[in-house]
C-alpha positions as semicolon CSV with decimal commas, in nm:
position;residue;x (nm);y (nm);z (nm)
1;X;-0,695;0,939;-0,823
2;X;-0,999;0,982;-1,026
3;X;-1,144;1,082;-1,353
4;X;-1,328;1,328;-1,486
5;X;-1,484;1,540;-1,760
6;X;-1,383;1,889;-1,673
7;X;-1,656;2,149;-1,518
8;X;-1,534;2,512;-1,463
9;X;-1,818;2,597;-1,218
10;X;-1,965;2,449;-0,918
11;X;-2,306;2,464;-1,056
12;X;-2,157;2,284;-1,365
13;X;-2,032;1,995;-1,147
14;X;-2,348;1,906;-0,973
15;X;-2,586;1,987;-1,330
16;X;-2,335;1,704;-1,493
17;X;-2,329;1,484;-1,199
18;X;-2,662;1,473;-1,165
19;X;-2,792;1,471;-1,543
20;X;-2,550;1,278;-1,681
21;X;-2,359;1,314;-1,995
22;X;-2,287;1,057;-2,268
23;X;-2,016;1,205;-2,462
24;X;-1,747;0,995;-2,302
25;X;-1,850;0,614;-2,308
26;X;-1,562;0,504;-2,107
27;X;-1,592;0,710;-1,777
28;X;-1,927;0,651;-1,587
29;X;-2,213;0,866;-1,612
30;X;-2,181;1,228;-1,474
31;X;-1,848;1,178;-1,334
32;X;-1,670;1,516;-1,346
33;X;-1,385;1,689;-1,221
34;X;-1,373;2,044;-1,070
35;X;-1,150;2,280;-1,225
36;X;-1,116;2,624;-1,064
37;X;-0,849;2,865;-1,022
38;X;-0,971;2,814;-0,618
39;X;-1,217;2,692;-0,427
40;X;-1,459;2,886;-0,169
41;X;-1,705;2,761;0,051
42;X;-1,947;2,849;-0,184
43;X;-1,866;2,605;-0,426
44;X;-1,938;2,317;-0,169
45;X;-2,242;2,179;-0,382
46;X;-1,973;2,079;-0,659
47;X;-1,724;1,993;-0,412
48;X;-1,965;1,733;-0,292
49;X;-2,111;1,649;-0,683
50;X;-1,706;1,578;-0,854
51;X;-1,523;1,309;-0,865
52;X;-1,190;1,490;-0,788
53;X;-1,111;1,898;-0,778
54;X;-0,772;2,064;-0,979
55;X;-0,662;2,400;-0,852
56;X;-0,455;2,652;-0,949
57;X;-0,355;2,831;-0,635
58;X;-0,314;2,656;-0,234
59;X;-0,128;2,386;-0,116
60;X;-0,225;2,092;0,102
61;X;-0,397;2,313;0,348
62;X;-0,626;2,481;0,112
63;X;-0,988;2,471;0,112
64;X;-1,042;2,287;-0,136
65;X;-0,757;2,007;-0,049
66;X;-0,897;1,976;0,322
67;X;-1,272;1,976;0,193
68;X;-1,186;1,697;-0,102
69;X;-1,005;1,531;0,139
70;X;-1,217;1,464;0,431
71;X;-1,489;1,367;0,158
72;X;-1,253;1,099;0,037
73;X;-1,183;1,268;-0,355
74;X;-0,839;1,358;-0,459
75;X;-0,731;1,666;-0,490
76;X;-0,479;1,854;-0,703
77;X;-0,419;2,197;-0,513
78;X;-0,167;2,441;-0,625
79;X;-0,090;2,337;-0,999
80;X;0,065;2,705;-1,038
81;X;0,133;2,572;-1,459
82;X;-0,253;2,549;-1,495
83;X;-0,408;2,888;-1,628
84;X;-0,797;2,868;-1,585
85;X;-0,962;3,045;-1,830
86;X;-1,309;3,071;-1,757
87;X;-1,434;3,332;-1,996
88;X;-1,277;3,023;-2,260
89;X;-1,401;2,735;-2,048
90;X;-1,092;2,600;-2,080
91;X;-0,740;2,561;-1,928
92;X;-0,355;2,531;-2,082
93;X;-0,076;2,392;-1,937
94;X;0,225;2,480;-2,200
95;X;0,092;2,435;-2,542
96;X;-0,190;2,206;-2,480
97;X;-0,554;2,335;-2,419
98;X;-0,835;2,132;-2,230
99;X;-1,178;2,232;-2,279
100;X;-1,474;2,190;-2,091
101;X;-1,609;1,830;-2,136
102;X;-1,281;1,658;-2,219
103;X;-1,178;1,423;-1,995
104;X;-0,849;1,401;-1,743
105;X;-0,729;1,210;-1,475
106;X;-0,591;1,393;-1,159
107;X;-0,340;1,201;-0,854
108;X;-0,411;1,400;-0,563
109;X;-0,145;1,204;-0,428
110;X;0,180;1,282;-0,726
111;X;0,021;1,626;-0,838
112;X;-0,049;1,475;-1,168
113;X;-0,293;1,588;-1,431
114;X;-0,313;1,317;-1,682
115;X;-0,552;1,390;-2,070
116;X;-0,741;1,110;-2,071
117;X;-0,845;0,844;-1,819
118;X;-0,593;0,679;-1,700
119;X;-0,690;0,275;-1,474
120;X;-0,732;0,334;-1,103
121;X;-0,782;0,125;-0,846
122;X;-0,922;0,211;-0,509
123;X;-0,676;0,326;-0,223
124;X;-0,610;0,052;0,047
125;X;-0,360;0,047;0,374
126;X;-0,036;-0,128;0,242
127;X;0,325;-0,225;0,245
128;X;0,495;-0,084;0,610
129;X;0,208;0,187;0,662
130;X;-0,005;-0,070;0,619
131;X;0,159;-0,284;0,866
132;X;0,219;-0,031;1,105
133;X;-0,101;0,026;1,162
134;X;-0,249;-0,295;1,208
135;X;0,039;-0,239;1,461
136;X;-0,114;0,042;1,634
137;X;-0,459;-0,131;1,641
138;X;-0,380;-0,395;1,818
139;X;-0,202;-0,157;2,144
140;X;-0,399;0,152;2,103
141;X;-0,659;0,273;2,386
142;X;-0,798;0,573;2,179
143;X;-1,093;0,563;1,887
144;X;-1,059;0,711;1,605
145;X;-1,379;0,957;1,524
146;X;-1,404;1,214;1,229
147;X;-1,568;1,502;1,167
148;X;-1,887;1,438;0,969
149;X;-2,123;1,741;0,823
150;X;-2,341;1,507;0,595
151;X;-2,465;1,176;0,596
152;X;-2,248;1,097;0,302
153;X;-1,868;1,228;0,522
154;X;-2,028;0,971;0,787
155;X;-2,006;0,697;0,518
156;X;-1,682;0,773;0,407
157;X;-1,543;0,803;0,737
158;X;-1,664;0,470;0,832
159;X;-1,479;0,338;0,487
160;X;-1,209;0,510;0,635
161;X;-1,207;0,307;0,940
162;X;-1,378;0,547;1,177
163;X;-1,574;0,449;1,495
164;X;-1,749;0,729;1,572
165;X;-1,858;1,039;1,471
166;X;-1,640;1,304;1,731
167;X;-1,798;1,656;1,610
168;X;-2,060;1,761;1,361
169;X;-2,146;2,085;1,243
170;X;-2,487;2,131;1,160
171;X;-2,496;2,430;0,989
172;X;-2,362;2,243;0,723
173;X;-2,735;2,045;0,705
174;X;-2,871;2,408;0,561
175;X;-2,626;2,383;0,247
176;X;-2,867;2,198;0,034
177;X;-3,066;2,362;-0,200
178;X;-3,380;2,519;-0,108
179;X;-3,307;2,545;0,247
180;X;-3,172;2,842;0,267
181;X;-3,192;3,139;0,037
């Protein structure tokens, strides 16, 4: 889970990320979530800049889900109730509107989108998974690599419990800006 200040845009995501912004004293600086009706893999510069993304249309197979994922942010794919307005730069759900800059809390596990931030605490192997995989550690021959396209996915895998790094895509490396036009 993770919270946010909502961002309509990709370029929004990585301008707040990066600048900052103070309205909300409780949620660290420039932490924002991504809010799009769905992703492309144009947006992967505020993919890479949020905290979590919410969208309207996919499933657990969707870009954005498999991109958040691998990167290690939740992800809230498919919330058909959500209407993303973006002329508004806001979104509805029922009666109540969120705008731009207000703050939420998205479960990419439950599907929930909470108003508000709402305590998290970092995810961790538990309870019978948990055990079952210390399980499998202790019998398995194989290692577990990821893919990693930035230095940053390396990281993560690694937090992730990685060993290696099994295939990397190096186009990816031409993504930031100014490299290519």
């Amino acid at each position: 889970a993770a919270a946010g200040k909502v961002v309509f845009s990709a370029d929004e995501a990585v301008t707040r990320s990066e600048n900052g912004d103070k309205a909300y004293d409780r949620v660290k600086t420039g932490e924002v979530i991504l809010v799009r009706i769905e992703t492309s893999p144009d947006d992967i510069h505020g993919l890479h800049a949020a905290e979590g993304v919410l969208t309207t249309r996919g499933g657990m197979t969707s870009h954005a889900a498999v991109v958040a994922r691998g990167m290690g942010r939740p992800c809230v794919a498919g919330a058909g109730e959500v209407k993303v307005n973006y002329s508004s730069a806001s979104f509805e759900v029922g009666d109540v509107v969120v705008r731009e800059g207000q703050l939420i809390t998205i479960d990419g596990v439950t599907g929930q989108v909470m108003l508000g931030e709402v305590p998290t605490v970092p995810p961790q192997l538990s309870g019978a998974f948990g055990t079952i995989m210390s399980w499998a550690d202790e019998f398995r021959t194989m290692q577990v690599r990821a893919n990693a396209e930035t230095p940053a996915d390396a990281r993560q895998a690694k937090e992730f419990g990685c060993e290696g790094i099994g295939l990397v895509r190096t186009e990816h490396m031409f993504f930031e800006g100014g490299r290519i036009v």
